[in-house]
N, C-alpha and C positions, 0 to 999 in steps of 0.2 A: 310400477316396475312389475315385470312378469313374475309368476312361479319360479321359473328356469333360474332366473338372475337372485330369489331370494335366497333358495337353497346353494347356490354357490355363493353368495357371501357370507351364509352362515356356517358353511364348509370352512370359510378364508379364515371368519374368524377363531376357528380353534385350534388351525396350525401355530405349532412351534416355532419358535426363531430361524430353527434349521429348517426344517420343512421351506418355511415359506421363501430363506433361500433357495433352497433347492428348486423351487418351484417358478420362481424371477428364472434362474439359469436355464431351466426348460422350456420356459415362453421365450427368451431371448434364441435359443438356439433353433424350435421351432418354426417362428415367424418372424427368424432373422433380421430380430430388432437388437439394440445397445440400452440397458436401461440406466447406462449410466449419461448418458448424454441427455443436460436438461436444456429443452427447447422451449419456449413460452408459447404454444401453437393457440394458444384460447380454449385447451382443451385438454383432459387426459390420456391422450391417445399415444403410443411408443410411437418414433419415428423410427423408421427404417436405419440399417450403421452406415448407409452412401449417400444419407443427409448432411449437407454440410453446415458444420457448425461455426456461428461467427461469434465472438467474445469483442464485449465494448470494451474498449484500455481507457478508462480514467488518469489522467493526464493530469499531474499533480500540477498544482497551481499555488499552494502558498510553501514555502521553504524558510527554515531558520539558518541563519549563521553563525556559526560555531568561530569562533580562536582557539585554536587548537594549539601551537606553538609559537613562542615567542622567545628568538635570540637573547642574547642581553647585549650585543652588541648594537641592536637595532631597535632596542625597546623605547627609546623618545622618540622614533619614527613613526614605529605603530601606536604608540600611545597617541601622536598627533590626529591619525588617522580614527584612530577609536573614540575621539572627543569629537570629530566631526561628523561620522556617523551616525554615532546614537544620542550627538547634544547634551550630554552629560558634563560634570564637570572634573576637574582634574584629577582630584581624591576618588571619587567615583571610577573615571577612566583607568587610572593607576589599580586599583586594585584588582579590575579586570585583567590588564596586563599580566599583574603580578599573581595571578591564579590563575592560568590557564589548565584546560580548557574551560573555556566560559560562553553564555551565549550572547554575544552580540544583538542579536534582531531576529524576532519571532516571526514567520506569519507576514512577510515580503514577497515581492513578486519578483518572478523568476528576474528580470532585469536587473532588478534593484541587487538582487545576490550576486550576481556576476559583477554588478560595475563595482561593490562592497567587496570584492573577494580580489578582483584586479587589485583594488585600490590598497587593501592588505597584503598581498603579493610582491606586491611592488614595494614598498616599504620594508619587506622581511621576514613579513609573518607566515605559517601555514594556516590557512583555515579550509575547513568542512561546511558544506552543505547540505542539508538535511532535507 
């Protein structure tokens, strides 16, 4: 590394917190760069602010369901449904009923919540999906 380059980072390093804000705001408006926009170029270099920036969306793939309400006019309905579900047995099933909200099924795939959520629905119950 040159001379040039050591003395300004021994410079860098004795600024202040504000300073060295200050001083991001000055290189930004300078050489009208954004440093708030992180880009992975392979390198530390600011990109310009009329770079476009693209974000990955992560696409959730595993979901829980929830019973969230259960009538009581409709509770041997959903309780039928909550025993075929999660394979549990009656005592089991029932007490979910009778506590809700409760979690059904952790860690399912998007399908399987929808047809588990139809199939609650349709019985009487409200449920959530997480």
């Amino acid at each position: 590394m040159s001379e040039k380059l050591n003395i300004i980072i021994e410079q860098l390093k004795s600024l202040t917190l504000l300073e060295a804000a200050e001083l991001v705001k000055e290189i930004e408006t300078v050489f009208g760069v954004d440093t708030s926009v992180s880009v992975n170029t392979g390198s530390n270099i600011a990109l310009p602010t009329s770079a476009p920036v693209v974000e990955a969306v992560e696409e959730k793939t595993a979901f829980d369901i929830i019973l969230n309400e259960v009538p009581a006019d409709k509770k041997i309905a959903i309780l039928k449904v909550v025993r075929t579900v999660t394979g549990l047995g009656l005592k089991e099933s029932k007490d979910i009923v009778d506590n809700v909200p409760k979690v059904l099924k952790e860690g399912v795939t998007k399908e399987e919540s929808e047809k588990v959520k139809k199939e609650l629905e349709a019985a009487g119950g409200t449920v959530i999906i997480k």
